[in-house]
C-alpha positions, -999 to +999 in steps of 0.1 A: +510+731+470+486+705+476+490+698+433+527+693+436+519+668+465+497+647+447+522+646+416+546+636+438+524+611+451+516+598+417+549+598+407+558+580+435+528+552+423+543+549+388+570+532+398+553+502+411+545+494+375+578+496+364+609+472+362+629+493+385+604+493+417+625+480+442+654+503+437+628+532+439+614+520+472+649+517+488+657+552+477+623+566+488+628+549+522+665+565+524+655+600+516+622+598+538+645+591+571+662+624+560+644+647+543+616+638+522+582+646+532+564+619+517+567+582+534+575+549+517+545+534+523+524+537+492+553+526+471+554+492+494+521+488+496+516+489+457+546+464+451+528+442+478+496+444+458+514+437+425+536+408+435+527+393+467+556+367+469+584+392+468+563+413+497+590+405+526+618+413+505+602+448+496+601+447+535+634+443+542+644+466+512+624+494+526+636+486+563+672+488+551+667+521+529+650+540+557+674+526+584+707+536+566+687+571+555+680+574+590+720+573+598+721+605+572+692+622+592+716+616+621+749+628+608+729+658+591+718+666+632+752+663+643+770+681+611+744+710+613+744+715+650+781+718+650+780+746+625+749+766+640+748+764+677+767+795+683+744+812+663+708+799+688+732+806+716+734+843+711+707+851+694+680+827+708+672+846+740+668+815+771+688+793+750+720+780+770+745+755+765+731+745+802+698+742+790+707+722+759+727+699+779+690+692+801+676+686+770+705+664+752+702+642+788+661+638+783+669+625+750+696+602+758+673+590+787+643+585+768+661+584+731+652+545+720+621+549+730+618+586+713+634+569+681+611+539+681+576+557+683+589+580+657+600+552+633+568+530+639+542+561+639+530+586+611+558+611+637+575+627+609+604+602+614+631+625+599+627+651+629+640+628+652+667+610+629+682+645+630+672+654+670+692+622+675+722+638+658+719+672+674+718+656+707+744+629+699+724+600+708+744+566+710+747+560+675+743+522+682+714+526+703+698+547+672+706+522+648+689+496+667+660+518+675+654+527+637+659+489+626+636+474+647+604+504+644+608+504+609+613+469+602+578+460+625+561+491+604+571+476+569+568+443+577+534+443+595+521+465+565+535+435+537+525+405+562+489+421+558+491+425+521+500+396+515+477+381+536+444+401+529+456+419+494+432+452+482+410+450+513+434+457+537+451+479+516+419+505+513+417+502+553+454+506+555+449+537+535+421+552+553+433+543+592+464+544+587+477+568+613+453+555+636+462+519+637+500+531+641+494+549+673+473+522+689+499+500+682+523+525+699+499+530+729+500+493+730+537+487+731+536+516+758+510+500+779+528+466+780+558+487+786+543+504+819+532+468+831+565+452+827+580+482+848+553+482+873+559+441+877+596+440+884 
């Protein structure tokens, strides 16, 4: 498993080097939001490396990708839920349409926020692109949510590419998951203040 991973993960390299990067990376960012399990962020940060002055664009192109693959996660949640939730109904023992309808009104409460954290941390992003389907989150309210979490992500990792190059790009690699969810924590914190100064 762990050899068809790192093929994958190669593969995924390769086509940094060739003449058809950027159409790669918006794919890879569409079927990330999705379905895929392995994140757009090596193919960015290699076309950062590469060619430094298209870095934003490869930005945007990734944001858009995973925003508009994140609209498939979501129709995937709502299609699929239609079609099985008679099924965890009756054979799901505890499961109630009363109990799913607490749980569709925690999400709606707390979706943005849900959505953001998901699409700014190493969350696997795609679990929630479909949770926002099955519980038939504001569409709009998604969309925003995925736009702006991914856009700061991919835009904060080519700002400091292009600003710092290889270096940053090895302590990128190695911290990665770490730096995202102090940055979440962060955004939290400042958050909580706001809420506790009105």
């Amino acid at each position: 498993m762990m050899t068809l991973v790192r093929r994958t993960y190669d593969w995924i390299l390769g086509w940094a080097n060739s003449p058809y990067g950027t159409p790669a990376l918006f794919v890879l960012a569409f079927v990330e939001s999705s379905f895929f399990p392995i994140p757009p962020d090596i193919l960015l940060m290699s076309l950062c490396l590469s060619r430094p002055r298209k870095a934003f664009r490869y930005a945007a192109v990734c944001t858009a990708g995973s925003a508009i693959g994140g609209g498939l996660g979501y129709l995937l949640g709502l299609g699929l839920w239609v079609l099985l939730q008679n099924l965890f109904y009756t054979y799901i023992p505890g499961f109630t349409p009363e109990l799913f309808a607490q749980v569709q009104n925690l999400f709606r409460d707390y979706g943005f926020w849900a959505v953001f954290t998901a699409g700014f941390t190493p969350i696997p992003y795609k679990i929630f692109t479909i949770g926002a389907g099955v519980f038939q989150l504001n569409f709009l309210l998604f969309l925003c949510a995925s736009v702006i979490s991914r856009g700061l992500r991919f835009f904060l990792v080519s700002w400091l590419l292009y600003r710092y190059g290889l270096p940053v790009k090895d302590f990128i690699d190695r911290q990665f998951n770490w730096l995202t969810l102090l940055a979440t924590l962060l955004i939290l914190l400042l958050l909580v203040a706001i809420k506790i100064l009105q």
